[in-house]
C-alpha positions in Angstrom: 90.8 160.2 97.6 90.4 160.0 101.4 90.4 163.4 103.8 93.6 163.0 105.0 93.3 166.1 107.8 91.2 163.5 109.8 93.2 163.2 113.1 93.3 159.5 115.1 90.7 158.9 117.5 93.7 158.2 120.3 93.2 159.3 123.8 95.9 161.7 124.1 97.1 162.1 127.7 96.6 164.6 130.2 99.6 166.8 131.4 98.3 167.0 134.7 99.2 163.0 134.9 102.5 162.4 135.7 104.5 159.4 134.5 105.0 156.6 137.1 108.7 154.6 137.7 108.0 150.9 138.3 111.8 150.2 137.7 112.1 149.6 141.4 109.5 147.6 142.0 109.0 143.9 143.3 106.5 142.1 141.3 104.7 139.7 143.9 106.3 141.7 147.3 103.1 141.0 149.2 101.9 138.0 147.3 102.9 135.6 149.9 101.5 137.6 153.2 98.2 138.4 151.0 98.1 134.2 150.3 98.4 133.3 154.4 95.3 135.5 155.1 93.2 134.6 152.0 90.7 131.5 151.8 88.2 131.9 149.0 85.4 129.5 149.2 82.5 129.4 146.9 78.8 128.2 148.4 76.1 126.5 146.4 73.5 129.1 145.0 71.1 127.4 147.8 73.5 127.4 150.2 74.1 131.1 150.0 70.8 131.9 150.2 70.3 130.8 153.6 73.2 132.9 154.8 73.3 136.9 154.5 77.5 137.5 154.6 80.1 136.2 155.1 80.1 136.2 159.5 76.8 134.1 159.5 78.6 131.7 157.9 81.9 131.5 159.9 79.5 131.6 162.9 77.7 128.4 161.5 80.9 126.6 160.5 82.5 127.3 164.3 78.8 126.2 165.8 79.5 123.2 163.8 82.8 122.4 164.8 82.2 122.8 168.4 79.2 120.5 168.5 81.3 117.7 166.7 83.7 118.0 169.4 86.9 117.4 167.1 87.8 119.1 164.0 87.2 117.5 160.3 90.6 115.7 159.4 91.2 114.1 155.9 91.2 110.5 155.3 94.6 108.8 154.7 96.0 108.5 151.4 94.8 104.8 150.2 97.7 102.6 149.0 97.7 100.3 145.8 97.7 96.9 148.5 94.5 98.7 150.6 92.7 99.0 147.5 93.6 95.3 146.3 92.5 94.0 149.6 89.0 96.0 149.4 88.8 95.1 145.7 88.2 91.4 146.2 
């Protein structure tokens, strides 16, 4: 027969912590603002060896973009005629 005075291995909690009230809360509230002033950008293991943080890099991006005189712009989307024409 198993000891059954054993007592659970739960964490109990501590009276000192009080209980907090979510009900009023906004899920996502700053999500948006948080979005506008985030750009994650992940560099080659190389690549990030060459650069200490994240400044020397935004310093050598802005170097860049002044010495190329314009800023990078996407090509156009191709259409299903262009690539038939470059296609034969």
């Amino acid at each position: 027969m198993k000891n059954s005075s054993k007592k659970s291995a739960k964490p109990t909690r501590s009276a000192k912590v009080p209980d907090i009230d979510f009900s009023g809360g906004v899920r996502g509230k700053y999500a948006a603002r948080y979005a506008e002033s985030t750009n994650i950008v992940v560099l080659s293991p190389d690549v990030a060896e060459v650069f200490p943080n994240s400044e020397a890099v935004n310093e050598a991006l802005r170097t860049l973009v002044r010495l190329s005189g314009k800023t990078a712009r996407l090509p156009a989307a191709r259409t299903v005629k262009a690539r038939r024409l470059t296609l034969r």
